[in-house]
PDB file of N, CA, C and O in Angstrom:
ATOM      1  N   UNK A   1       0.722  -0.947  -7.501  1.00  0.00           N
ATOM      2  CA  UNK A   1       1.627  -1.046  -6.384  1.00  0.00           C
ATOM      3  C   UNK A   1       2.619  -2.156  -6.728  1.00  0.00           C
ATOM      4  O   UNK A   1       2.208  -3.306  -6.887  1.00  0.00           O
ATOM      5  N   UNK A   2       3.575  -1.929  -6.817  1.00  0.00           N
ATOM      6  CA  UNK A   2       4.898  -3.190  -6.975  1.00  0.00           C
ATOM      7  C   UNK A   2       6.335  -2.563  -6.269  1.00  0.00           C
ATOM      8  O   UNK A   2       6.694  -1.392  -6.147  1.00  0.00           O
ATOM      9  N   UNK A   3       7.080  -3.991  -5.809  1.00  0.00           N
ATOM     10  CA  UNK A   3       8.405  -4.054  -5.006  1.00  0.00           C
ATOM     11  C   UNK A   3       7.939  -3.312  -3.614  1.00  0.00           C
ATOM     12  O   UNK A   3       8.132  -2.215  -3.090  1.00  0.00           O
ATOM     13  N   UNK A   4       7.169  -4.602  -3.284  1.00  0.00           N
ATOM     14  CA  UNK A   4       7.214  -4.563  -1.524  1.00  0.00           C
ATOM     15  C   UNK A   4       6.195  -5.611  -1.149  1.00  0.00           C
ATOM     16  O   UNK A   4       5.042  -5.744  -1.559  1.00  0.00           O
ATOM     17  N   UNK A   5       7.022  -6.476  -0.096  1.00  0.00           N
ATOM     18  CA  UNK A   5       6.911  -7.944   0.342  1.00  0.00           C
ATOM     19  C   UNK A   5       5.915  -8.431  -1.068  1.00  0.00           C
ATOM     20  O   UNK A   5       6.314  -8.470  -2.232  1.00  0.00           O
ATOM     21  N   UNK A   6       4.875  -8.690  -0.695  1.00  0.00           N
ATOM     22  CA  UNK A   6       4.053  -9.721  -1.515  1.00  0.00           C
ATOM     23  C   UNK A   6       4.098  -9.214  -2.843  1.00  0.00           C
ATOM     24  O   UNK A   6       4.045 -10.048  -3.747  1.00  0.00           O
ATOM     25  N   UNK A   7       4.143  -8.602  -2.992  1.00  0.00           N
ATOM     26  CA  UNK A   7       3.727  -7.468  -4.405  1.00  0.00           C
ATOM     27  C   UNK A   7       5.295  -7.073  -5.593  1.00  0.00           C
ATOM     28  O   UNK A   7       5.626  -6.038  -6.172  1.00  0.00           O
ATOM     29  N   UNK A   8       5.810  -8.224  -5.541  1.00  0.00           N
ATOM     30  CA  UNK A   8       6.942  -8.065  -6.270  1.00  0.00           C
ATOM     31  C   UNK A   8       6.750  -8.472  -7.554  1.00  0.00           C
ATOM     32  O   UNK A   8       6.508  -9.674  -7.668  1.00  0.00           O
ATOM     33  N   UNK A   9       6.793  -7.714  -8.738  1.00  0.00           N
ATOM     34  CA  UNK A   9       6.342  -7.828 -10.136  1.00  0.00           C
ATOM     35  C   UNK A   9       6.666  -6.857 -11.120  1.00  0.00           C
ATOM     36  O   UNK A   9       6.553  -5.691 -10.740  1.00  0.00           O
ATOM     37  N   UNK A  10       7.099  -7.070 -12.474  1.00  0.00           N
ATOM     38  CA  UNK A  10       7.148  -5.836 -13.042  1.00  0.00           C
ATOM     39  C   UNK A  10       6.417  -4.668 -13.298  1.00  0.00           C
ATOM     40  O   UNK A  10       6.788  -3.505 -13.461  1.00  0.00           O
ATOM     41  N   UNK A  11       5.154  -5.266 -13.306  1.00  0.00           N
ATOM     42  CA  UNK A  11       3.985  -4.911 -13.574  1.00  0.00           C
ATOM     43  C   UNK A  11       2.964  -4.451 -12.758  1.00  0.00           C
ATOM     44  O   UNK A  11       1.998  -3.848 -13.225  1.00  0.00           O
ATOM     45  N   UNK A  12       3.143  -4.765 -11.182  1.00  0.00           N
ATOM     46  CA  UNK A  12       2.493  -4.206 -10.812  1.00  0.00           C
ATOM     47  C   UNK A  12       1.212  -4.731 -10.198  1.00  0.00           C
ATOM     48  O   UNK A  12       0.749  -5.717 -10.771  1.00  0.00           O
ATOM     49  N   UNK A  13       0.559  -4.284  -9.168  1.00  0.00           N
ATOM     50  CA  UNK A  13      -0.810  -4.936  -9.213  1.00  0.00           C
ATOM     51  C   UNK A  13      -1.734  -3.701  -9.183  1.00  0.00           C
ATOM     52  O   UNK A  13      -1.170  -2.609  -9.254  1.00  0.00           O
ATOM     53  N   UNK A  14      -3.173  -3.728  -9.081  1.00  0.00           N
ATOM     54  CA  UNK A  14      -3.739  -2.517  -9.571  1.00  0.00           C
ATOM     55  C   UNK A  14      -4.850  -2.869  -8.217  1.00  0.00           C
ATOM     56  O   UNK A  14      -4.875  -4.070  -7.949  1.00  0.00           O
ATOM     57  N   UNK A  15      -5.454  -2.280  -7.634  1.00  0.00           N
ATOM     58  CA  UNK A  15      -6.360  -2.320  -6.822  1.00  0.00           C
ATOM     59  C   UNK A  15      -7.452  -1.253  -7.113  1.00  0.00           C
ATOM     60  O   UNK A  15      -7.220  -0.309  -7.868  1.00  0.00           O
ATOM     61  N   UNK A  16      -8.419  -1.393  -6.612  1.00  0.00           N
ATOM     62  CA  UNK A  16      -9.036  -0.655  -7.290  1.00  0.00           C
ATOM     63  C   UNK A  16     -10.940  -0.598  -5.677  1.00  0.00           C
ATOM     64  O   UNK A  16     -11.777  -1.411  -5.283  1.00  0.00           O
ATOM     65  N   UNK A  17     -10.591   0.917  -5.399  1.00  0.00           N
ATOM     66  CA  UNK A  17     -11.378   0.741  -4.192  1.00  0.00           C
ATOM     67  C   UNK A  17     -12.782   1.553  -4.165  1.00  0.00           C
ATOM     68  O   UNK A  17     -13.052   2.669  -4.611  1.00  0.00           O
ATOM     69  N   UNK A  18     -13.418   0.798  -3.624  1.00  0.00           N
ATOM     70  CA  UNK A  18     -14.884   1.614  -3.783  1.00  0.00           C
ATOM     71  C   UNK A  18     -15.389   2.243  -3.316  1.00  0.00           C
ATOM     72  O   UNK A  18     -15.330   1.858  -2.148  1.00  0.00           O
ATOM     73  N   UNK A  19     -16.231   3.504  -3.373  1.00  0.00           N
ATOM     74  CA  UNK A  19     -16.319   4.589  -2.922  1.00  0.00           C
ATOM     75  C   UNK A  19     -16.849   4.399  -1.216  1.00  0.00           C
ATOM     76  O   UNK A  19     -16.400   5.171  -0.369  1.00  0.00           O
ATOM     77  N   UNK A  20     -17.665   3.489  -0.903  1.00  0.00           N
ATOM     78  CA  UNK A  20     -18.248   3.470  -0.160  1.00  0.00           C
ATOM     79  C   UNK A  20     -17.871   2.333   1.292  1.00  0.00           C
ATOM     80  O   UNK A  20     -18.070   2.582   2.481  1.00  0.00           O
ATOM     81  N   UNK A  21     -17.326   1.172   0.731  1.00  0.00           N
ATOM     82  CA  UNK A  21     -15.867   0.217   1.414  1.00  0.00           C
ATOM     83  C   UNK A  21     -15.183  -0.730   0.712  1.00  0.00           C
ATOM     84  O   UNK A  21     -15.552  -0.955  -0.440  1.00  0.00           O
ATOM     85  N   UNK A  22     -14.126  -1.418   1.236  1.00  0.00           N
ATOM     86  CA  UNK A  22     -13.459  -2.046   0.666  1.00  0.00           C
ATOM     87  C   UNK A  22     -12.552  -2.929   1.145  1.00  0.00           C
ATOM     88  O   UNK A  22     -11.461  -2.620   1.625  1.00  0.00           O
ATOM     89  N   UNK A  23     -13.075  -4.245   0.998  1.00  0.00           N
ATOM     90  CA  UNK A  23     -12.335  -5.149   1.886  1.00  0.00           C
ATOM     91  C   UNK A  23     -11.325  -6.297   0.768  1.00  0.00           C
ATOM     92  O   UNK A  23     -11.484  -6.762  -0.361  1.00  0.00           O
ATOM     93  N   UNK A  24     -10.291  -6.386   1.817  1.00  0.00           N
ATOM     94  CA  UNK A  24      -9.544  -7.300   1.786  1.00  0.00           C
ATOM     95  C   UNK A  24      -9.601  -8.733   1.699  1.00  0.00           C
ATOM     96  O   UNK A  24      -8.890  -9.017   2.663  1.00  0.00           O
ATOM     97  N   UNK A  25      -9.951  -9.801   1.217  1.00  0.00           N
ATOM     98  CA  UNK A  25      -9.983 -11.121   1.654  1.00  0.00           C
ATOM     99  C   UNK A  25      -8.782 -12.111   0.597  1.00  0.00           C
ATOM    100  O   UNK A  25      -8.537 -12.094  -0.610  1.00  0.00           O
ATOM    101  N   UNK A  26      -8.498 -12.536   1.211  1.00  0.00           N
ATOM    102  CA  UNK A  26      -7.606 -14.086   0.620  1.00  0.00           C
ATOM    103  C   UNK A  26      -6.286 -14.666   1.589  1.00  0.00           C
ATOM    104  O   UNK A  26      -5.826 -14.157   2.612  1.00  0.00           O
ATOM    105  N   UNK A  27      -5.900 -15.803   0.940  1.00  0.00           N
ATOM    106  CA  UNK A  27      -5.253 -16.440   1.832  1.00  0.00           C
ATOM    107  C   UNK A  27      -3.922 -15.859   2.563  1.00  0.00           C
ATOM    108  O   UNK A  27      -3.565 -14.719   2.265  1.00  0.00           O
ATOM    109  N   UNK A  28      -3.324 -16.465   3.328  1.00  0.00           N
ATOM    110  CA  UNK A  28      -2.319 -16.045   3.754  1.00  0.00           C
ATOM    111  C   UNK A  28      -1.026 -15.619   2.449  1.00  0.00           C
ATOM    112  O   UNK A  28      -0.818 -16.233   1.402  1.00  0.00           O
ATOM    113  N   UNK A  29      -0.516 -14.730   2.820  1.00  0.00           N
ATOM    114  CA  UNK A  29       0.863 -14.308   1.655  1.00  0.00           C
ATOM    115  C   UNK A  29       0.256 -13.752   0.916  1.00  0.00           C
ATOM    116  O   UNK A  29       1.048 -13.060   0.278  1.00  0.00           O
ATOM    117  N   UNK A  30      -0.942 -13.569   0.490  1.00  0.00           N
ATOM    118  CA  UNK A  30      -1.679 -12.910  -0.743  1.00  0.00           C
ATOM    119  C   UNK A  30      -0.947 -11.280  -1.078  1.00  0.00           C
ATOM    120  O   UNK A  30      -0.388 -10.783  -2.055  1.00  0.00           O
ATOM    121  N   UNK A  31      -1.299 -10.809   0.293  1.00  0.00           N
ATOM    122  CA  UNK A  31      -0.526  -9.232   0.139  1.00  0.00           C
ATOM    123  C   UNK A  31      -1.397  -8.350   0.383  1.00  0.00           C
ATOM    124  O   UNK A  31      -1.327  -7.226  -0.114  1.00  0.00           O
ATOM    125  N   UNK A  32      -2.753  -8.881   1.526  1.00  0.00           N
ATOM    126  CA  UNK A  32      -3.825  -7.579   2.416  1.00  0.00           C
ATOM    127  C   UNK A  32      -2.833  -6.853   2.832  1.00  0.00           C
ATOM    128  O   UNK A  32      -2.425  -5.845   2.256  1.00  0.00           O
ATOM    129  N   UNK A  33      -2.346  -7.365   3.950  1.00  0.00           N
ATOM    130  CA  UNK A  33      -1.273  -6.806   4.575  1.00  0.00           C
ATOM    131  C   UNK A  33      -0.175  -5.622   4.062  1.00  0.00           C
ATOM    132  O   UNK A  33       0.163  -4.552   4.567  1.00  0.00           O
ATOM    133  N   UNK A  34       0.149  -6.192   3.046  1.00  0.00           N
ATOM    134  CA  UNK A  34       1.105  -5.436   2.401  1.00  0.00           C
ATOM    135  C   UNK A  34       0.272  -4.010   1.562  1.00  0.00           C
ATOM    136  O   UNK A  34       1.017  -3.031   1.531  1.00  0.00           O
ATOM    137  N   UNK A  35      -0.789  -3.828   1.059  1.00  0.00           N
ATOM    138  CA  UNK A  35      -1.669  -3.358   0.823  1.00  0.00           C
ATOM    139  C   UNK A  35      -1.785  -1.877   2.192  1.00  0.00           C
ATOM    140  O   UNK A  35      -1.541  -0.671   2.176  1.00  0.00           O
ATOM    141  N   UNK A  36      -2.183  -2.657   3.000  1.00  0.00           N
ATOM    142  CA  UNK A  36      -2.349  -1.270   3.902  1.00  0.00           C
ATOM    143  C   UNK A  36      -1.050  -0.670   4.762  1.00  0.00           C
ATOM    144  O   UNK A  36      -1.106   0.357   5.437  1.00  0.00           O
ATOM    145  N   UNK A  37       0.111  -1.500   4.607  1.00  0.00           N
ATOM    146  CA  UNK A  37       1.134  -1.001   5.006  1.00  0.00           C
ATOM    147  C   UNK A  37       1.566  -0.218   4.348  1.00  0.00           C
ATOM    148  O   UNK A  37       1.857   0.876   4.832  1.00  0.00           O
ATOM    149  N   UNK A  38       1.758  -0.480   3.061  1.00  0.00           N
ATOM    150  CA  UNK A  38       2.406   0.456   2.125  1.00  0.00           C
ATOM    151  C   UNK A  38       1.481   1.702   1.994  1.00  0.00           C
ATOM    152  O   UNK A  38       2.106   2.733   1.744  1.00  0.00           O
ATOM    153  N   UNK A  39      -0.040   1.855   2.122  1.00  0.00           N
ATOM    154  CA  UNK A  39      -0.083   2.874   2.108  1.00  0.00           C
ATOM    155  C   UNK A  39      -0.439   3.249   3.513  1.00  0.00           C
ATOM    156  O   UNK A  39      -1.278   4.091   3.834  1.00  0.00           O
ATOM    157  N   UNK A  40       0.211   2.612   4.216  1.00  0.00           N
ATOM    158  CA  UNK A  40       0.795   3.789   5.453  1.00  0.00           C
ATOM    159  C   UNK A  40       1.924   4.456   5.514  1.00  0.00           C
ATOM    160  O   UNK A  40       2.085   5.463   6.203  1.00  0.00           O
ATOM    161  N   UNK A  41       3.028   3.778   4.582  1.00  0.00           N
ATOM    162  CA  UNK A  41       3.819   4.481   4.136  1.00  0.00           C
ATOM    163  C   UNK A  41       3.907   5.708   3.416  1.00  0.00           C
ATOM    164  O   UNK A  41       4.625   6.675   3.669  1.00  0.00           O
ATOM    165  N   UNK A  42       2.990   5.534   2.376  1.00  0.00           N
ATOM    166  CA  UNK A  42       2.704   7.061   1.319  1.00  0.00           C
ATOM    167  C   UNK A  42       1.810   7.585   1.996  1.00  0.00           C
ATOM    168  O   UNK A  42       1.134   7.923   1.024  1.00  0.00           O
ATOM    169  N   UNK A  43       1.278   7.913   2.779  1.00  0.00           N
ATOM    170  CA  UNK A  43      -0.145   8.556   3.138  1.00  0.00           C
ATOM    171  C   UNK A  43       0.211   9.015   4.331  1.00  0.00           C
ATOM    172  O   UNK A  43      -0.495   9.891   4.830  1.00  0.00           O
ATOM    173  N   UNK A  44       1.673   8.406   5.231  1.00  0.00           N
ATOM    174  CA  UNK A  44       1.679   8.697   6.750  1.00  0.00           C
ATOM    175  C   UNK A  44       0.612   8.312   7.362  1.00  0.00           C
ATOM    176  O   UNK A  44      -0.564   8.301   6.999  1.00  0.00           O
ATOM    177  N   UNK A  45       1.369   7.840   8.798  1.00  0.00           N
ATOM    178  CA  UNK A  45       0.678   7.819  10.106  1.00  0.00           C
ATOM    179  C   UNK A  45       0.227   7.742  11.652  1.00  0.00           C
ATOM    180  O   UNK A  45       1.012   7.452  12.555  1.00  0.00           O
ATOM    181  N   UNK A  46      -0.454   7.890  11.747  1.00  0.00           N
ATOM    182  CA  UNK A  46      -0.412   8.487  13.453  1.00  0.00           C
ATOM    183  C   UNK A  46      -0.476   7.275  14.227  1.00  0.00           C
ATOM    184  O   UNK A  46      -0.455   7.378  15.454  1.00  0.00           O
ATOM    185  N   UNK A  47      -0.546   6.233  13.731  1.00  0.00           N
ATOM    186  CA  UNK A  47      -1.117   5.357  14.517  1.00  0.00           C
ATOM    187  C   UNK A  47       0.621   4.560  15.240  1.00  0.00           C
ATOM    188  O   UNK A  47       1.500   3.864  14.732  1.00  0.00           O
ATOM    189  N   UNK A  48       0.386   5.191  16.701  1.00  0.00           N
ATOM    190  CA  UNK A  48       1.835   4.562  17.255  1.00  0.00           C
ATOM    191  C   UNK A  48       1.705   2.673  17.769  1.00  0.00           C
ATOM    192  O   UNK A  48       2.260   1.986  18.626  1.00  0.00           O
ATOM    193  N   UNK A  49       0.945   2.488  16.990  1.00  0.00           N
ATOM    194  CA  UNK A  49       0.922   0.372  17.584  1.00  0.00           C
ATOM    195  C   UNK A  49       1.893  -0.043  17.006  1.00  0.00           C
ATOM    196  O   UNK A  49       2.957   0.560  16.865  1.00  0.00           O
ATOM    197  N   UNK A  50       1.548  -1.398  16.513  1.00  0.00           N
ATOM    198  CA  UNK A  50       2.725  -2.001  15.910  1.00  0.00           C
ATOM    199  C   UNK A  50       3.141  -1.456  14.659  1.00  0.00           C
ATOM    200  O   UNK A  50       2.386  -1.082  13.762  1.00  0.00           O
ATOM    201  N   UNK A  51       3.968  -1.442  14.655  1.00  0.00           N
ATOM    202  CA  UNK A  51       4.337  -1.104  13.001  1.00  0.00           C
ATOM    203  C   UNK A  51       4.992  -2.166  12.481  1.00  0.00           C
ATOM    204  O   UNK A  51       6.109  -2.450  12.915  1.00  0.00           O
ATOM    205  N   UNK A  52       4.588  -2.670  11.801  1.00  0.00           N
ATOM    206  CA  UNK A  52       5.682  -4.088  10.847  1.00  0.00           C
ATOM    207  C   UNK A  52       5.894  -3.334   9.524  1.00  0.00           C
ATOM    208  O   UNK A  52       5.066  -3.671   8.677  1.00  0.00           O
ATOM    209  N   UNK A  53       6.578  -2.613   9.205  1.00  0.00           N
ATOM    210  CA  UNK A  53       7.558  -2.183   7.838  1.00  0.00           C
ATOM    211  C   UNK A  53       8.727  -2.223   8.648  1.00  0.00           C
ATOM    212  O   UNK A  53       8.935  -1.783   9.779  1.00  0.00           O
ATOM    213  N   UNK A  54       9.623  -2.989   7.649  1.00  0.00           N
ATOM    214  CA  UNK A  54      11.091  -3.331   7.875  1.00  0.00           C
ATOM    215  C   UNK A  54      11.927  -3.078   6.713  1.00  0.00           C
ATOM    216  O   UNK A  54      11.345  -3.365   5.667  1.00  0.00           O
ATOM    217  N   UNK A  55      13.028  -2.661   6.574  1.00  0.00           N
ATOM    218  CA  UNK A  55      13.861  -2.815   5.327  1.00  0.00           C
ATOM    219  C   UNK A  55      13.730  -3.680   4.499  1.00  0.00           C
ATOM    220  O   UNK A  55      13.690  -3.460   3.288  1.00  0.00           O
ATOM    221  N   UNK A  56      13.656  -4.630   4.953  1.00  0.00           N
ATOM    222  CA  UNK A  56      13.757  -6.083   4.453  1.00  0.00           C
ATOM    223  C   UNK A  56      12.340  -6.669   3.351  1.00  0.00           C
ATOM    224  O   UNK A  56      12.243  -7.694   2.676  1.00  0.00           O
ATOM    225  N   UNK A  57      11.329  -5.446   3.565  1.00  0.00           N
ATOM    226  CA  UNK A  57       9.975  -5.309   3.046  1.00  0.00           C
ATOM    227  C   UNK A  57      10.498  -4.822   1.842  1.00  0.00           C
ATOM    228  O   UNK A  57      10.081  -5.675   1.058  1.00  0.00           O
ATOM    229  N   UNK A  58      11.078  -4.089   1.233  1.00  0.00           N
ATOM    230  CA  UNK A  58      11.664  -3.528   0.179  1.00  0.00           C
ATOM    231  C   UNK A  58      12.366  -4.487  -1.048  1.00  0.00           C
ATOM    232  O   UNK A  58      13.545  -4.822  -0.932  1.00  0.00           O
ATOM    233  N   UNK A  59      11.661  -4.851  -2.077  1.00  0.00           N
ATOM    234  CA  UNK A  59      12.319  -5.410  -2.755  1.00  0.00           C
ATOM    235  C   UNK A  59      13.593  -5.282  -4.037  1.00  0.00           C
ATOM    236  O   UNK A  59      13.945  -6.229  -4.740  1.00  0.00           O
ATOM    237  N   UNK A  60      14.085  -4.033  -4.107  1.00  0.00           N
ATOM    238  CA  UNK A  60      14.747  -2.991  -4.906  1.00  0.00           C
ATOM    239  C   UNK A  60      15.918  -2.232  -4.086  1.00  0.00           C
ATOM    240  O   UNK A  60      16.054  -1.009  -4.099  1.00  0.00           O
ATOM    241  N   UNK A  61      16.990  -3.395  -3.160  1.00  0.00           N
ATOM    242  CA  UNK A  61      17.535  -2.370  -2.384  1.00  0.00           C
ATOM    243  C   UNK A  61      18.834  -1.053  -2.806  1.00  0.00           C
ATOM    244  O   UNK A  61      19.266  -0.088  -2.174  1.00  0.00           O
ATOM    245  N   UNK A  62      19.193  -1.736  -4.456  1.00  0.00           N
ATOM    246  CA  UNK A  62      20.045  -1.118  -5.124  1.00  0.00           C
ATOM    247  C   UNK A  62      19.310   0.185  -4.913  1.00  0.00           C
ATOM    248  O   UNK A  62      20.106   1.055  -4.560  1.00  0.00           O
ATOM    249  N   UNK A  63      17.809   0.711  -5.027  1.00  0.00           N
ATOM    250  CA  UNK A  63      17.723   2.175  -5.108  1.00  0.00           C
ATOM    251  C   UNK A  63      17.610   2.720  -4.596  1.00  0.00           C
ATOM    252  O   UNK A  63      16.704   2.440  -3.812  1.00  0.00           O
ATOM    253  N   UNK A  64      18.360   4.225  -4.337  1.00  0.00           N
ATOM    254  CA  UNK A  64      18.435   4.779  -3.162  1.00  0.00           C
ATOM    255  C   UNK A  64      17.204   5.705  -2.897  1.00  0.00           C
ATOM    256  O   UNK A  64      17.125   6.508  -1.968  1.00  0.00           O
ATOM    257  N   UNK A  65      15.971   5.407  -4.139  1.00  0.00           N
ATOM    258  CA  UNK A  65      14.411   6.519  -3.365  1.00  0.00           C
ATOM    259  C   UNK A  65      14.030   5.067  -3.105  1.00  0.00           C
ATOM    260  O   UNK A  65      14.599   3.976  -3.135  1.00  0.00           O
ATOM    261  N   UNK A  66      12.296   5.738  -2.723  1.00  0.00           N
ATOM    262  CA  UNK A  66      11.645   4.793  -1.823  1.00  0.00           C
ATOM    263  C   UNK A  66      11.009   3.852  -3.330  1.00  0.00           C
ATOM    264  O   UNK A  66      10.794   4.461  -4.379  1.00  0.00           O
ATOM    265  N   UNK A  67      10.853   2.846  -3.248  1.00  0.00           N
ATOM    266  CA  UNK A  67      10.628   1.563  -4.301  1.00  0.00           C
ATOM    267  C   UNK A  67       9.435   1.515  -4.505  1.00  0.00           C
ATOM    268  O   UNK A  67       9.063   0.850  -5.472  1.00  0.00           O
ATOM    269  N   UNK A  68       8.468   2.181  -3.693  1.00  0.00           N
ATOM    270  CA  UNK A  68       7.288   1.629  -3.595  1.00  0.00           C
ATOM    271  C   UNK A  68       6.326   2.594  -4.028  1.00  0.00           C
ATOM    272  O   UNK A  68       6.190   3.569  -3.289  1.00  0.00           O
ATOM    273  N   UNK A  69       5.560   2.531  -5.167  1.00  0.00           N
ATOM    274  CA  UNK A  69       4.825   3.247  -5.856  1.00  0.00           C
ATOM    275  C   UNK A  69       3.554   3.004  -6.017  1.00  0.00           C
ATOM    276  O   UNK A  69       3.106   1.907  -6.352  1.00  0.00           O
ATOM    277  N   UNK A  70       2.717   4.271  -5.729  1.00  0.00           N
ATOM    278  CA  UNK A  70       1.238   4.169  -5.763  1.00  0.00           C
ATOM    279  C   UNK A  70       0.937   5.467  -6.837  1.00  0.00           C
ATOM    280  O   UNK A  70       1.569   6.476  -7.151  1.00  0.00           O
ATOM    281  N   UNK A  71      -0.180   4.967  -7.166  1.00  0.00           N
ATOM    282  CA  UNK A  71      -1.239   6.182  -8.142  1.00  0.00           C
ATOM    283  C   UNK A  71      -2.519   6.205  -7.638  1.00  0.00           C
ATOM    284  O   UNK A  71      -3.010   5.153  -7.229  1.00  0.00           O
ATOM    285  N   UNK A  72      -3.320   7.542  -7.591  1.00  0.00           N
ATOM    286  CA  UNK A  72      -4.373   7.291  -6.704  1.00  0.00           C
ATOM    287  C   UNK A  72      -5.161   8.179  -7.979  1.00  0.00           C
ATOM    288  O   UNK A  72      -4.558   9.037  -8.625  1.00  0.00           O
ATOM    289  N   UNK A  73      -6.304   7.895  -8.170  1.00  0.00           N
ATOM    290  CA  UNK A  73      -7.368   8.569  -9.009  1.00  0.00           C
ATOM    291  C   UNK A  73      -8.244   8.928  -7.805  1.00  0.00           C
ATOM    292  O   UNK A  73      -8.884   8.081  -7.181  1.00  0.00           O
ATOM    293  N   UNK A  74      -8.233  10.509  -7.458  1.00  0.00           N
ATOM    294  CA  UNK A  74      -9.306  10.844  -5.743  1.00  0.00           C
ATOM    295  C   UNK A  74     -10.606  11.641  -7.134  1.00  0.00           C
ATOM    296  O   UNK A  74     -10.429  12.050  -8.282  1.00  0.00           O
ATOM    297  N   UNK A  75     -11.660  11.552  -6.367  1.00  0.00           N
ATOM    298  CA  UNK A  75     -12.691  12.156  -6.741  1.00  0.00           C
ATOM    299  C   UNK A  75     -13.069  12.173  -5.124  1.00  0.00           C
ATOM    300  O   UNK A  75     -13.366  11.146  -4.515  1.00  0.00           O
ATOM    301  N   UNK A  76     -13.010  13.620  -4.460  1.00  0.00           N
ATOM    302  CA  UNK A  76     -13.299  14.040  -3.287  1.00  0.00           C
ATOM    303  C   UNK A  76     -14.795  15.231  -3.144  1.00  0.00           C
ATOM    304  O   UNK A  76     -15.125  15.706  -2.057  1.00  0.00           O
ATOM    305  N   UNK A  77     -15.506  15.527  -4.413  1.00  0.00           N
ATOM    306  CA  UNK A  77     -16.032  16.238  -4.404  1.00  0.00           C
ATOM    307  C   UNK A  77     -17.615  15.632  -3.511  1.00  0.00           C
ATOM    308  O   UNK A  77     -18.370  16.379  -2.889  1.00  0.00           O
ATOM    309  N   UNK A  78     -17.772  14.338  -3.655  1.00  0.00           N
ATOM    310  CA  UNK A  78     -18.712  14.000  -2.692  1.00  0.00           C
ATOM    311  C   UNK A  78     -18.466  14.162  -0.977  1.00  0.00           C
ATOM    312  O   UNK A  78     -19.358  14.314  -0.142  1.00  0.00           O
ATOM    313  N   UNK A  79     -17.438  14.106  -0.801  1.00  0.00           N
ATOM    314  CA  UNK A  79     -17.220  14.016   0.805  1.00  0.00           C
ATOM    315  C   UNK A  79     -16.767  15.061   1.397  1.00  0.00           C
ATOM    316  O   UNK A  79     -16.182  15.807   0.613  1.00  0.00           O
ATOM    317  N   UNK A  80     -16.806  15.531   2.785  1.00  0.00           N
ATOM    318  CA  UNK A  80     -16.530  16.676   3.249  1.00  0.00           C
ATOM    319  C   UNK A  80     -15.696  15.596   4.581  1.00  0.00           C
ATOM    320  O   UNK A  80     -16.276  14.700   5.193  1.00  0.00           O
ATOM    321  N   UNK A  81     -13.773  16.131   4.825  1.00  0.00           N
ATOM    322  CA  UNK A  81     -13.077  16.166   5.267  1.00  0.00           C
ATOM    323  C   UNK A  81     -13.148  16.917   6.738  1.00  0.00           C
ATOM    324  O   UNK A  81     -13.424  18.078   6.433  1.00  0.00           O
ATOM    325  N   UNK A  82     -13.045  16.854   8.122  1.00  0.00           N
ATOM    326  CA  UNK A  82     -13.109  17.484   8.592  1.00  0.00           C
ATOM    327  C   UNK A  82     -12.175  17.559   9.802  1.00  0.00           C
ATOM    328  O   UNK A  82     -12.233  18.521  10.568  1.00  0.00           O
TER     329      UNK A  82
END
């Protein structure tokens, strides 16, 4: 995930989540936050509360797609969706 608020880097940061949960911890500015926003962005969502994504979250405004890039490795064959 890179270019959005905390997460500005060439490179990227890599997260990496476990099948079963996966929590967030560290200090303020770290980039939890930014973490589950952004993928409320790629993933959509229903949830009408607050929303804090702003333009201004975007660190790449020269480009005119969305800046913010995820890769997901799913292995869904254990779980049933319903």
């Amino acid at each position: 995930m890179k270019n959005f608020r905390a997460l500005v880097d060439s490179t990227g940061r890599e997260t990496r989540f476990n099948p079963r949960l996966t929590l967030f911890v560290g200090e303020n500015d770290f980039g939890k936050s930014a973490i589950v926003d952004a993928l409320k962005i790629v993933l959509g969502t229903t949830d009408l509360g607050w929303y804090r994504i702003k333009e201004s979250d975007f660190r790449m405004p020269e480009l005119k797609q969305n800046p913010i890039e995820l890769a997901f490795d799913c292995f869904m064959s254990r779980w049933l969706y319903l």
